[in-house]
Structures are given as C-alpha cells and as structure tokens.
C-alpha positions in Angstrom: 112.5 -38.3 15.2 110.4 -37.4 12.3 107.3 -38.9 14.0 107.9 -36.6 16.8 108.3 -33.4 14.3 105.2 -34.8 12.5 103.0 -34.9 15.7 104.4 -31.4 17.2 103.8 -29.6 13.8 99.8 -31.2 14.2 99.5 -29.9 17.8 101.1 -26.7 16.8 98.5 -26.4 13.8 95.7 -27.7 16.4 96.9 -25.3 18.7 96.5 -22.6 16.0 92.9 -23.4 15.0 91.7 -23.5 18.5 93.3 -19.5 19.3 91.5 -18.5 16.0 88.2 -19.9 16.5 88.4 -18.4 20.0 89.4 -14.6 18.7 86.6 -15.3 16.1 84.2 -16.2 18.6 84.9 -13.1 21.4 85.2 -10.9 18.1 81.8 -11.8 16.9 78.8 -9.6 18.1 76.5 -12.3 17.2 78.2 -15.1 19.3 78.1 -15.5 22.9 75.3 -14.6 25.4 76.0 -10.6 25.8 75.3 -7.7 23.9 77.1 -4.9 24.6 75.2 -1.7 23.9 77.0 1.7 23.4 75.1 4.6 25.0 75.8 8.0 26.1 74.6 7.8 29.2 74.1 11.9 30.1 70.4 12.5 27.5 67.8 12.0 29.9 65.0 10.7 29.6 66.5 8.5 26.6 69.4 7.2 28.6 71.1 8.8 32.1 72.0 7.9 35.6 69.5 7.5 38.0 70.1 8.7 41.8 71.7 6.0 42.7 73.7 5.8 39.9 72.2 3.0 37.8 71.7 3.6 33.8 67.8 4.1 33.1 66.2 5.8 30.4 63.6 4.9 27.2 66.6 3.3 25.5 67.9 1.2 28.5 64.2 -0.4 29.0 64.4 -0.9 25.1 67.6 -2.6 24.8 66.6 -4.9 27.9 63.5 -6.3 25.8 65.7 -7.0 23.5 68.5 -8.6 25.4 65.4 -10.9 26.7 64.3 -12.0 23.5 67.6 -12.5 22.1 68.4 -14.6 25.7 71.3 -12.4 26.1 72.6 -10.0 29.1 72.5 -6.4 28.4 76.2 -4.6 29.4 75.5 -1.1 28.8 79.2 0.6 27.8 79.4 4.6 29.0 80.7 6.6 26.1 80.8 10.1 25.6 78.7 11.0 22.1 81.7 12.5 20.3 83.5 9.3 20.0 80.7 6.9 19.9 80.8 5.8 16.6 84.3 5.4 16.5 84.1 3.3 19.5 81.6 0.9 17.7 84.2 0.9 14.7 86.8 -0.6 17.2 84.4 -3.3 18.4 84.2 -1.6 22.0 80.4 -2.8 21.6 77.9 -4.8 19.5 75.3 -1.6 18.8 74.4 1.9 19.5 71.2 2.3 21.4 71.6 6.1 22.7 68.9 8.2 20.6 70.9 7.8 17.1 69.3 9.4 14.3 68.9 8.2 11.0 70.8 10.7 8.4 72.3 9.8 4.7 75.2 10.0 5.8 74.9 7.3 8.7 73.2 5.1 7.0 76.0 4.8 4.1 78.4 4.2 6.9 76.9 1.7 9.1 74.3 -0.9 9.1 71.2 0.3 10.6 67.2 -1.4 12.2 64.3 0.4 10.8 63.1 3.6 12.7 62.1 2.8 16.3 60.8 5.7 18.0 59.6 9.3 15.9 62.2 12.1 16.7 62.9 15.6 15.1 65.1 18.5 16.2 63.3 21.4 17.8 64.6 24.9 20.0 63.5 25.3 23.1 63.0 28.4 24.6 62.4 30.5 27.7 58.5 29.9 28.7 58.6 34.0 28.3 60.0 34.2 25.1 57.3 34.3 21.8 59.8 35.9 20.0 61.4 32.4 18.5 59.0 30.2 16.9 61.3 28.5 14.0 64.8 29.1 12.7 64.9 31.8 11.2 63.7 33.8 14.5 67.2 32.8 15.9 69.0 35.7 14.4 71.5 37.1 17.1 70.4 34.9 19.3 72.8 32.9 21.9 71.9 29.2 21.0 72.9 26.1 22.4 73.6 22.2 21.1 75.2 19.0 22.0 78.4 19.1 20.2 79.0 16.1 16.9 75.3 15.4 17.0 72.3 15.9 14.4 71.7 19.0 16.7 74.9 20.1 15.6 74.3 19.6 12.2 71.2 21.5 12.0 72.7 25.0 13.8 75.5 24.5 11.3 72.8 24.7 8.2 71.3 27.2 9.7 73.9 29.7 10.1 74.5 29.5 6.4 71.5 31.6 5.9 71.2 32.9 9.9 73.4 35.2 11.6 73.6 33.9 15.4 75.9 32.4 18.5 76.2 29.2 18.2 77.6 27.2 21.9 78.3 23.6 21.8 78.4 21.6 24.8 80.1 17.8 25.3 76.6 16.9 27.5 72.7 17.8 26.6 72.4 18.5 30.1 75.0 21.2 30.3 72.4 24.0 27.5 69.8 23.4 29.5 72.0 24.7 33.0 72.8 27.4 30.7 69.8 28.3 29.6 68.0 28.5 33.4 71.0 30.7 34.5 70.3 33.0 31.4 73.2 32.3 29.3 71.6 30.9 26.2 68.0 32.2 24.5 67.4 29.0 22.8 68.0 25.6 22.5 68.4 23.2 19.7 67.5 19.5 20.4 66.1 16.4 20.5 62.2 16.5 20.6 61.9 13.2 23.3 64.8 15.2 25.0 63.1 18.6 24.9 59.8 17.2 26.3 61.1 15.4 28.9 63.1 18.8 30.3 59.7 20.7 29.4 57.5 18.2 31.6 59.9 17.9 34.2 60.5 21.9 34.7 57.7 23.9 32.6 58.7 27.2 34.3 61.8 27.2 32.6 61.7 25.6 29.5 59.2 25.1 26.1 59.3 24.0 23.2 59.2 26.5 20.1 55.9 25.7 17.6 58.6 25.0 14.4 60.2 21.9 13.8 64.1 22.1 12.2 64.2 18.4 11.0 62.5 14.7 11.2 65.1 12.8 12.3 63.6 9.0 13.7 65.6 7.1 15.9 67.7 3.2 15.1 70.0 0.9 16.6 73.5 1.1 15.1 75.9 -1.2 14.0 79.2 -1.5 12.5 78.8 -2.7 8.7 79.6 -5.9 8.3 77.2 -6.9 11.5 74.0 -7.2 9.2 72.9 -10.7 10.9 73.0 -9.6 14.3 71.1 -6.8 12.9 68.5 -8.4 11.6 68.1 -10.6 14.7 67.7 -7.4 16.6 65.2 -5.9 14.1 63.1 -9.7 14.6 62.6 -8.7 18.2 61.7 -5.2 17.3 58.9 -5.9 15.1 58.1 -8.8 17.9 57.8 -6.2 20.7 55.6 -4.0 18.2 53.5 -6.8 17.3 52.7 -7.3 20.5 52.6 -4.0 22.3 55.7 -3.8 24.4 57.5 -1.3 22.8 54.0 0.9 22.7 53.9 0.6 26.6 57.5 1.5 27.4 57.0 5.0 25.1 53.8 5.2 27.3 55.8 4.7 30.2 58.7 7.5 29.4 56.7 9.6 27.3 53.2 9.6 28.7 52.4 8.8 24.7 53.0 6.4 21.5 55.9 7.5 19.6 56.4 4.5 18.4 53.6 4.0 15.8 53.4 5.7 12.4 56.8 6.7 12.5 58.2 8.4 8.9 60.1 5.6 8.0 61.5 7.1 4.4 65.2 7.3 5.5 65.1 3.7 5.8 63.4 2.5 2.5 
C-alpha cells in the first residue's frame, strides 16, 4: 500500500512538472515558432486592410522580414490603439509593431529595439490653407487627432499655451474624412501617415512646413521580454546591414527613412 501511495504521489509530481513546463512554454514570447505582433490595423500606409481584406502596410512587410529571420510565422493580432498596450501587458501578443513612438514615458514602461524608421508629428492642412504653418497658427482652429496617441499628446501641450478645438477620433482615418467634408482645419499626425494621405490625394491634403515633435518609431515589448528583444533587434541591424529594410521604406515611402534616424531617445 505504501508503494502504491509512493508511486501515485511521483506521477502526481511528474504530472505537475510537465503542466508547468507547458504553461511556461505557451507563456513564453521567445519559445515556439510564432510571433504574435500587435498592430492597429486602421494607419495606412504603416499598417491597414487591403481590398481584399488582408493586413499590409510598411510595418506588416517589416515584421515579416523579421519573422523570416527569426524562422517564425508572423500572426498579426487586430487591436484598437487605445488598448494596445494594455493588451501586450496581458500577453495577448509577443510585440507591438503598429508605428509606436519612442517617448520617456514608454520607454520607462516597456522594453523597447532602437529607432527603426524617422517619424515626427506634423498638421496637415487644406492644400488652400497658408494660414497654418506651425502650432501656434492653430488658434481657434477645429483640429483633429487619433485619440491615446503621441498625436494626442502633442494637441494636449499645445493647448496649454493655444486656444483651439481639439476632436479626437478612435481611427486616423476617421480626421482625414473630416477634414475633406470640411469639418476640421487641421490635422495633427504622423509624418509617414500624413505623406502617405498627401501622395495619395494632394487636392485635399498637405502637410504644414513646422514640425511639432521628433518622435522615431520601435518595436514594443512587455518588460521582462528583453531576450526576445534583442533577438528582434539582431535581425534589425541584419536587414540594415544588408539593405532590406532600406528597400521596403523605398517601397512604401518612395524614400530612405530608415538611415540617420535621431536615435537620442534610445541612448
């Protein structure tokens, strides 16, 4: 009788082990062969659904490179940017690649790659309008942002010292709709976002001369996730090394922003 209690409490404790190990392994970002990548899939040309519904974008062509050199499938996971970063708390992905700037604040909260592509927040205007070249020219103006985002942010500094309406918006595309149906007179953005909507429909959008911030762009992760990190940021400076990551800029953007990117935030 005691053998028989011995050998159930060692196939209990076996039994034990093996669930643990398992949790550990589907819990860990860096095990297994898929990274999950959280985007918000609605900020064309960064990251948005094509026609036929399929994810495409800068970042998506991006995070595929990576996936390659890492011999892992990409699963892009839909999230809406204001709960993005909780999501990635909560393990609802491995990484943020969705056109996440690099703040103070962010960085002290999660683990962060060095700068990937140059970014800064800039208004767009009405092709008409050389009225608003910088911030200050926004003064009882009706202005438009993506709500939580760096966007955000700077319209919020702003108004300290500006008097003007501020609209947020859950989606970047939803200003833009505004703005052609003459609802807004400015909006503040992205730069890769504002120039793709300037390129893609130039009689109803520019880009004022004055740039807010200098914001560049890194992949995200949850502190704590440093060595999947740092295998991500291997394949970065790989693609860099060797041109890839130029040619996919050239590809969305028609130019480099990929080079000589401010990379202070980081160091």
């Amino acid at each position: 009788m005691l053998k028989n209690r011995k050998a159930i409490i060692i196939i209990l404790a076996l039994s034990l082990i093996l669930l643990f190990t398992s949790v550990a392994c589907n819990n860990s970002a860096s095990s297994g062969t898929v990274l999950k990548v959280g985007v918000d899939d609605t900020y064309p040309p960064m990251e948005y659904k094509d026609d036929k519904n399929v994810t495409v974008g800068f970042d998506v062509d991006f995070a595929k490179e990576i996936g390659k050199r890492l011999n892992k499938t990409v699963e892009f996971v839909s999230n809406a940017w204001d709960g993005i970063f909780q999501a990635l708390k909560t393990n609802k992905f491995d990484c943020i690649i969705s056109s996440v700037s690099l703040t103070d604040d962010r960085l002290k909260e999660f683990a962060f790659t060095k700068p990937y592509i140059a970014n800064a927040q800039v208004i767009v205007v009405k092709p008409s309008d050389n009225t608003i070249t910088e911030g200050k020219d926004l003064k009882d103006k009706n202005v438009g942002c993506q709500v939580s985002t760096t966007a955000n942010d700077s319209c919020k500094k702003l108004l300290e010292t500006v008097s003007f309406n501020l609209k947020t918006y859950d989606q970047v595309l939803m200003p833009f709709a505004d703005m052609k149906a003459g609802r807004l007179d400015a909006i503040v953005v992205d730069e890769v976002v504002a120039d793709y909507y300037v390129a893609t429909d130039p009689q109803s959008f520019k880009v004022a001369s004055g740039k807010l911030t200098n914001e560049p762009i890194g992949i995200c992760f949850k502190k704590g996730n440093e060595a999947l990190r740092d295998k991500v940021q291997k394949a970065i400076d790989d693609m860099t090394a060797d041109g890839t990551l130029k040619n996919i800029s050239v590809k969305w953007f028609g130019v480099d922003l990929t080079s000589n990117i401010d990379q202070k935030l980081w160091q």
